[in-house]
C-alpha positions in Angstrom: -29.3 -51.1 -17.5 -28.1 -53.8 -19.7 -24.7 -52.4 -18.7 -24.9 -52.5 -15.1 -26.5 -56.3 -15.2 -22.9 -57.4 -17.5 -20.7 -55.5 -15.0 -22.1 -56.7 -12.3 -21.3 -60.5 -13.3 -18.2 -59.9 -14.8 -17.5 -58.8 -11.1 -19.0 -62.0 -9.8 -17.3 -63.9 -12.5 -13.5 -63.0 -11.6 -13.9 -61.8 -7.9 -11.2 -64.5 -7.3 -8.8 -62.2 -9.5 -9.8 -59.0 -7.6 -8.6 -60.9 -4.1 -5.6 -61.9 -5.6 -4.5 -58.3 -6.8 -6.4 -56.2 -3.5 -4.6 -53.0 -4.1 -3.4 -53.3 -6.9 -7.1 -52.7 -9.2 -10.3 -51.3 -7.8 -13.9 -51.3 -8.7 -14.0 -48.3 -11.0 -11.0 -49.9 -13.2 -12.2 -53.4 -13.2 -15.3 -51.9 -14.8 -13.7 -49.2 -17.3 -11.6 -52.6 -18.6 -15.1 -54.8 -18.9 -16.9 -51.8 -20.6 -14.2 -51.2 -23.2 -13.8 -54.9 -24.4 -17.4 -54.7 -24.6 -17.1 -52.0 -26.8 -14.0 -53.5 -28.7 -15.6 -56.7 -29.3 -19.2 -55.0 -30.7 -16.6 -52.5 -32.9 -14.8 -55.9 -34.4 -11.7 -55.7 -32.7 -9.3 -58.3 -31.2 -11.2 -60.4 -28.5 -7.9 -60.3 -26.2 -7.8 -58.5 -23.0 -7.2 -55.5 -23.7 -6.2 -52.6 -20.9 -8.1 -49.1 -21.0 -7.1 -46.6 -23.3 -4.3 -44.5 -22.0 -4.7 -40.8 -22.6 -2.3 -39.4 -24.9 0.4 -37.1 -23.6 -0.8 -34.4 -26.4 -4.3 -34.4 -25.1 -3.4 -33.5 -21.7 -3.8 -29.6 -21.0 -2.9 -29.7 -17.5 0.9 -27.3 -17.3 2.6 -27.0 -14.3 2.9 -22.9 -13.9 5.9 -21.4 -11.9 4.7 -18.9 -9.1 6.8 -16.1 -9.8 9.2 -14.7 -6.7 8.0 -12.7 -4.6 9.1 -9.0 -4.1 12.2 -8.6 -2.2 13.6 -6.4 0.7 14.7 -4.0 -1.6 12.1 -3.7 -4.2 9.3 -3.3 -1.4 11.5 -0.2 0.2 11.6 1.1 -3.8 7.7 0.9 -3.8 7.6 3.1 -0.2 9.5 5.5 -1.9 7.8 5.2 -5.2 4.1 6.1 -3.3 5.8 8.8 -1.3 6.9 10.7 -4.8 3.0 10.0 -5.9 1.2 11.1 -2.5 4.1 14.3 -3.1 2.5 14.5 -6.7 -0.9 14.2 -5.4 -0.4 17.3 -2.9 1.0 19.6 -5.8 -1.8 18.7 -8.0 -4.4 20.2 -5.2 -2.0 23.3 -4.6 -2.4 24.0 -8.4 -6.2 23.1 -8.9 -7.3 25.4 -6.2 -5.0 28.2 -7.1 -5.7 27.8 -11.1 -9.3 26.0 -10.7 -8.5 23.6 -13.1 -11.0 21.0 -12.5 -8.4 18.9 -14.8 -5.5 18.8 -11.9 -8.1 18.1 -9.0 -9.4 15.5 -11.5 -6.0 13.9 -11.5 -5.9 13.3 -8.2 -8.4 10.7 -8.3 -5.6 8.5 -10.3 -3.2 9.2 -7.7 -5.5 8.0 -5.4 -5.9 4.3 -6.9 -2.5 4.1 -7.6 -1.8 4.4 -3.5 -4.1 2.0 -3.2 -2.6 -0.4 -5.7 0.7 0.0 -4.0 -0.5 -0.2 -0.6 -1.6 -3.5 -1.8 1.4 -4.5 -3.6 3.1 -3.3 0.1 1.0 -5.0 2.2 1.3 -8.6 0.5 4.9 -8.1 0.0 5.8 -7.5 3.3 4.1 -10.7 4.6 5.9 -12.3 2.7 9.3 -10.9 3.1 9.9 -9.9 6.7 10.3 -13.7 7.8 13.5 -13.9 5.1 15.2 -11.0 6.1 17.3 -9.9 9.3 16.2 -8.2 12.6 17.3 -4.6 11.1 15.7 -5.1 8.1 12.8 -6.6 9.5 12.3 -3.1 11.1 12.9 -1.2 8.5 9.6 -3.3 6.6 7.6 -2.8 9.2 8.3 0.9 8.7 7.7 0.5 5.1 3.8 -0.8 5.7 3.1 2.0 8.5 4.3 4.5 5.8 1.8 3.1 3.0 -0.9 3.4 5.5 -0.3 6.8 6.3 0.0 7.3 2.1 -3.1 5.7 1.3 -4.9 8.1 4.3 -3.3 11.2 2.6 -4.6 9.6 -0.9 -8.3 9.6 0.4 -7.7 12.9 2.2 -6.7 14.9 -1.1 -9.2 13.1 -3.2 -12.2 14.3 -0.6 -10.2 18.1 -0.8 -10.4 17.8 -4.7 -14.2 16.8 -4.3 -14.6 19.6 -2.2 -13.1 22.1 -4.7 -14.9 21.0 -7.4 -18.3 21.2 -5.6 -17.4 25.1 -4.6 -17.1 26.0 -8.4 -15.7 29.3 -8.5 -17.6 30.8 -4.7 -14.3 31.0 -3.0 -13.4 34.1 -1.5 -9.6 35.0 -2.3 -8.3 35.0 0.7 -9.8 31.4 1.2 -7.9 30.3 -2.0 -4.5 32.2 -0.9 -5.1 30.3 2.2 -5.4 26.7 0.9 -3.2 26.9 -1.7 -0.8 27.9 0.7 -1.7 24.8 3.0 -1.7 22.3 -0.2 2.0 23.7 -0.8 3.2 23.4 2.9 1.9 19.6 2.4 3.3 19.0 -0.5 7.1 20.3 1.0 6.5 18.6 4.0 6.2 14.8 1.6 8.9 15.8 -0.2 10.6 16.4 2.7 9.9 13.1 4.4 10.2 10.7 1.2 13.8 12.2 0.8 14.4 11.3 5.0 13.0 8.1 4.5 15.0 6.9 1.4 18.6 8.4 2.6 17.9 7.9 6.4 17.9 11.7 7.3 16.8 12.2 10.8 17.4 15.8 10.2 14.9 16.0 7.2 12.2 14.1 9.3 12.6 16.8 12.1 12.1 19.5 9.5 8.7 18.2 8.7 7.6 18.1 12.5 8.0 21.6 12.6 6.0 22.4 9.6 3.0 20.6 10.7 3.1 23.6 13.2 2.3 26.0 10.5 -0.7 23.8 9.1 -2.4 24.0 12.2 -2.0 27.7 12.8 -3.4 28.3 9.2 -5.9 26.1 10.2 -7.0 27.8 13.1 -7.1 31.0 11.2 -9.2 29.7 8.7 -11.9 28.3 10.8 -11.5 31.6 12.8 -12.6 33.3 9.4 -15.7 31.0 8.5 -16.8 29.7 11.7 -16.7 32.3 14.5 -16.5 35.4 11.7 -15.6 38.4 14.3 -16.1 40.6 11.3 -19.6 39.7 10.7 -18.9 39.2 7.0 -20.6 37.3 4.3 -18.6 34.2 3.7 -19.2 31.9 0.9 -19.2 28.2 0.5 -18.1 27.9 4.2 -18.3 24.1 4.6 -16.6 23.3 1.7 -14.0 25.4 2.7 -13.9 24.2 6.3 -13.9 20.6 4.6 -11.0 21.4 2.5 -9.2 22.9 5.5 -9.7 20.0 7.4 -8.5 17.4 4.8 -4.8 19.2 4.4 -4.6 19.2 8.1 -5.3 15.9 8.7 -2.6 14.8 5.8 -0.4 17.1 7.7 -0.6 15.1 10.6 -0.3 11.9 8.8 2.7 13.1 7.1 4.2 14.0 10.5 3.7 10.3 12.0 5.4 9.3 9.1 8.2 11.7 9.8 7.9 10.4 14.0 8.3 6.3 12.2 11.7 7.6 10.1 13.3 9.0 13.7 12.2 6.2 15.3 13.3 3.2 13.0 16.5 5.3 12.1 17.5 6.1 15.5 16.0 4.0 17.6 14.7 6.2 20.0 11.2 7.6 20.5 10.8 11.4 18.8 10.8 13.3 22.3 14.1 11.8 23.0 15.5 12.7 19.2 14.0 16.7 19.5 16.0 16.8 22.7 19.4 15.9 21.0 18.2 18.4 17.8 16.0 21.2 20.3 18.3 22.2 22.8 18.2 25.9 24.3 20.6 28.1 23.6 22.6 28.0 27.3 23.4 24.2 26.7 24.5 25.1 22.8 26.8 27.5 24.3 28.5 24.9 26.7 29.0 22.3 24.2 30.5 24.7 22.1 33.0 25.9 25.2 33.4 21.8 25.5 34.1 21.3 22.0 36.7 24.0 21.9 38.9 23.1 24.8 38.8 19.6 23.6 40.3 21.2 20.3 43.2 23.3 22.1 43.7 20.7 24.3 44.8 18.5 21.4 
């Protein structure tokens, strides 16, 4: 209180001063300077005006921290093909586990899993980021990069449930049931090989290869669920669900991997995928004429 009361009629006391200087000192200074040659004068120091302490530059812990850059055009197209090596990885890990049933493989599908997810991340920040900096082309081709990591991160969460799955079933799967995943896991994992390699060298060819594979995943599919669900043998099955679970899981990354296979064909011809099979799929009679066109062309020359 006894503080206030001497403020407050120092204020009083040079007002004129604070008029003269409006702007130039406020309130809260006027009354750090009274309060510190109170202080000075009660500690036996010099009764001149003195101004507030300053604060020395060694006390002052404030730094100024650089952001650092953020990823480029390139380095984000390095991650896409990065997570497509680890989904790939991911996919051979649950062809192994259920052929071997080493819970250790399934088990390492779980890291795979996170590291998708970190990447996706990593992906999906970048890419804001970058696709304002770079040209039209490019621009595309990032776009292509964050559909790809979403489709990777679904086939991350897709083999993880498959390895959960597994590891429930134990060792109650019938052999044929293992011949027949195993041999779905393996399809899968060709078929992200296949379109990581189309996606990083910009083979349209590659890309068309895995939409023909996703064929096969759906007719082992169907025989699978065939098997367990309407049974025409009338045969004890075990562990059903699980299996119909795991069957489910690889198809669904198979389709997945084939929409990523439909985005390389589109971003690297720039025409939908019905148009590309039609220059890749044609029958036989119209192979047969372009050859006979391609031939008198060269003895015409």
């Amino acid at each position: 209180m006894p503080y206030i009361a001497a403020a407050a009629r120092f204020l009083r006391q040079n007002s004129h001063r604070f008029n003269q200087s409006l702007g130039e000192i406020t309130y809260a200074s006027a009354l750090a300077i009274h309060l510190y040659n109170r202080r000075k004068g009660r500690n036996g120091g010099s009764s001149e005006a003195a101004s507030p302490p300053r604060r020395s530059p060694r006390m002052s812990t404030a730094t100024v921290k650089s952001l650092p850059p953020e990823p480029g055009y390139g380095h984000l197209v390095r991650l896409t093909v990065q997570a497509c090596q680890v989904a790939k990885e991911a996919a051979g890990a649950a062809a192994e586990g259920i052929a071997t049933g080493s819970t250790a493989l399934l088990n390492s599908i779980r890291q795979r899993e996170k590291e998708l997810d970190k990447l996706d991340m990593e992906i999906d920040d970048g890419v804001t980021e970058a696709i304002t900096q770079v040209s039209a082309l490019q621009a595309r081709e990032l776009l292509a990069c964050m559909k790809f990591m979403i489709g990777l991160e679904r086939i991350g969460d897709l083999l993880l449930s498959f390895a959960n799955s597994a590891q429930s079933c134990g060792g109650r799967l019938d052999p044929q049931d293992v011949r027949d995943l195993t041999q779905m896991a393996t399809v899968l994992e060709k078929m992200l090989t296949d379109v990581g390699e189309s996606f990083s060298s910009r083979d349209v060819k590659k890309a068309i290869d895995v939409l023909r594979a996703d064929a096969g995943m759906d007719r082992m599919r169907n025989l699978v669920f065939l098997r367990h669900i309407e049974n025409p043998e009338n045969i004890a099955r075990q562990a059903s669900l699980q299996v119909i679970f795991m069957t489910q899981s690889l198809e669904r990354a198979g389709d997945h991997t084939k929409n990523l296979a439909e985005e390389v064909c589109h971003f690297v011809s720039g025409h939908t995928v019905r148009h590309v099979l039609m220059a890749y799929d044609k029958p036989i009679e119209r192979l047969f004429i372009d050859w006979l066109r391609t031939r008198d062309e060269k003895s015409g020359a």
